[in-house]
C-alpha positions in Angstrom: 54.3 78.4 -75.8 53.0 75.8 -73.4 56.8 75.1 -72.0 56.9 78.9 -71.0 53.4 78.8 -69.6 54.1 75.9 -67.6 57.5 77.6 -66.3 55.2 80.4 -65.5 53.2 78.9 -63.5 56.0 76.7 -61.7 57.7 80.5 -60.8 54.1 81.5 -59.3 53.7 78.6 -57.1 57.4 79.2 -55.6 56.3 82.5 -55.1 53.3 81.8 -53.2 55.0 79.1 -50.9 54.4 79.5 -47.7 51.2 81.4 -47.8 47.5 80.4 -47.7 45.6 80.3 -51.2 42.6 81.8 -51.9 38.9 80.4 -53.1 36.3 82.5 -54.5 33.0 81.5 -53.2 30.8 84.1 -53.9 30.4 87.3 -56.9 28.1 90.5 -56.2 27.6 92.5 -59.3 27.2 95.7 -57.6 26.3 98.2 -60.5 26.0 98.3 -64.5 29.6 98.7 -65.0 30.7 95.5 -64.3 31.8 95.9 -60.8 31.6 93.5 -58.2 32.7 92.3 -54.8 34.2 89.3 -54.5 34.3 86.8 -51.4 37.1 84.8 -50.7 37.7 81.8 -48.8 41.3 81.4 -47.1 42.3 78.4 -45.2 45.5 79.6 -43.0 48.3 76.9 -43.6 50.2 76.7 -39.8 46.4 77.2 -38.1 44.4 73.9 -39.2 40.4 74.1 -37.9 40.3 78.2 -38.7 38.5 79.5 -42.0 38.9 83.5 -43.2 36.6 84.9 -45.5 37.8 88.4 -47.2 35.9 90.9 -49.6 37.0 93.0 -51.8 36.0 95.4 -54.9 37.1 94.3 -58.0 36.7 97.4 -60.7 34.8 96.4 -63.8 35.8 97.6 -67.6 34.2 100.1 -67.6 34.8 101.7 -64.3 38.3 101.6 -64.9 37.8 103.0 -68.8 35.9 105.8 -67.3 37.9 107.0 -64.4 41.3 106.3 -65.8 43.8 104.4 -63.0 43.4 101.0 -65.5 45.7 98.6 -63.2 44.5 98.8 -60.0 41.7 97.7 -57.7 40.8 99.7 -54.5 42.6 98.8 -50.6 39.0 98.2 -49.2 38.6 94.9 -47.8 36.5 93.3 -44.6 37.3 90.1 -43.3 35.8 87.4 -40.9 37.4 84.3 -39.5 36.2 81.3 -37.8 36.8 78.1 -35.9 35.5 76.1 -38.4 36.6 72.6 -37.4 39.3 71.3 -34.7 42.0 73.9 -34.1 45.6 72.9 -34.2 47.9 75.3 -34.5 51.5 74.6 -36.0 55.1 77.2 -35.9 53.4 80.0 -35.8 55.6 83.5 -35.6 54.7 85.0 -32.2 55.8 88.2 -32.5 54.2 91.4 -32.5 54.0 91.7 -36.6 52.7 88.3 -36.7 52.7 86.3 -40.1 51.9 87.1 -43.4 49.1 83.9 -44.3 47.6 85.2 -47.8 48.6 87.8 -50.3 47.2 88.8 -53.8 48.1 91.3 -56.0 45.9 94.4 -56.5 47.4 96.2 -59.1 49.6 95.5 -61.8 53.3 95.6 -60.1 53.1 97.3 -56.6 50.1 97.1 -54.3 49.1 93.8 -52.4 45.7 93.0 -50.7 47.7 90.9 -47.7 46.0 89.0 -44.0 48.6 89.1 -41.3 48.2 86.6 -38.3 49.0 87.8 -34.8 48.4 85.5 -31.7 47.7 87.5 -28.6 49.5 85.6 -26.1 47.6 87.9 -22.8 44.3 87.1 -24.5 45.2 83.8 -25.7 43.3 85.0 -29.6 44.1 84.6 -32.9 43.8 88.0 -35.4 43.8 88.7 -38.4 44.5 91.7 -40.5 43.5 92.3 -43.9 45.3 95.4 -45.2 46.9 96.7 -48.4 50.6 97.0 -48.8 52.2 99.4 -51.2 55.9 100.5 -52.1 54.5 104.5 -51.3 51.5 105.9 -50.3 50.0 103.1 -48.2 46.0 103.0 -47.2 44.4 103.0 -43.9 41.5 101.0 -45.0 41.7 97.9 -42.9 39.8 95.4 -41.6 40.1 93.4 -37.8 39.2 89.7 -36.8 39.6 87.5 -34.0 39.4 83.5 -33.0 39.5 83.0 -29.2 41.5 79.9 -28.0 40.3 80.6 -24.6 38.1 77.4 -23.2 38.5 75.8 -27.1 40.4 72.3 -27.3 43.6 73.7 -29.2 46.0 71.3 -29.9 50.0 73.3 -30.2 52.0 70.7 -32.2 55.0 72.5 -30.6 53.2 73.4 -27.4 51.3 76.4 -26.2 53.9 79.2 -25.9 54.5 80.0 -21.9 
């Protein structure tokens, strides 16, 4: 049993390569039914010096006894993110769909709580978007941030991008 756990959780952490991970730092209970909102801190891997924090609902026992729909959490989420020490930015994708930095799942097979990063060349700004992906039916619910470069010390380890 331990072998297979331990291959489990070797699978999981290729999985999650390449994206930021997730630290809870704060629980609301929110009702009696054992629903809360939970607070996240994410570190974005490529973006050193920048912090996101991201909240989200996270359905209780009971809630999810009472109102059927058992394996799944809702697509609501806010996010904030900060300069929160010395900003160096890595290989960042430039495009326009930016870079996925974080992703969770919020249900049992499909749906994704995900942050995208998108640097804004014109405006020289990071942002973030917290959003939920699903295979059908996706959500609207989502959630804006930004981190101005403009006038910070930002160090480019492959330079800033003409």
């Amino acid at each position: 049993m331990l072998k297979r756990i331990g291959w489990l959780a070797a699978a999981s952490l290729v999985l999650c390569a390449g994206t930021a991970l997730a630290q809870e730092i704060g629980k609301v209970g929110v009702d009696w039914t054992g629903n809360d909102i939970i607070v996240e801190a994410i570190k974005d891997p490529k973006v050193d010096g920048v912090t996101c924090h991201v909240s989200y609902f996270d359905r209780g026992v009971i809630d999810r006894l009472r109102k059927g729909n058992w394996f799944e959490d809702p697509s609501d989420s806010a996010i904030s993110c900060q300069q929160t020490g010395p900003i160096t930015i890595g290989d960042i994708d430039l495009g326009k769909g930016g870079e996925e930095v974080f992703k969770q799942g919020i249900s049992l097979i499909w749906k994704k709580q995900v942050v995208n990063r998108i640097y804004d060349k014109a405006n020289d700004t990071l942002i973030y978007l917290s959003h939920s992906r699903q295979v059908q039916d996706g959500s609207a619910k989502m959630a804006l941030t930004s981190v101005p470069l403009y006038g910070q010390q930002v160090t480019w380890t492959k330079g800033k991008p003409q």
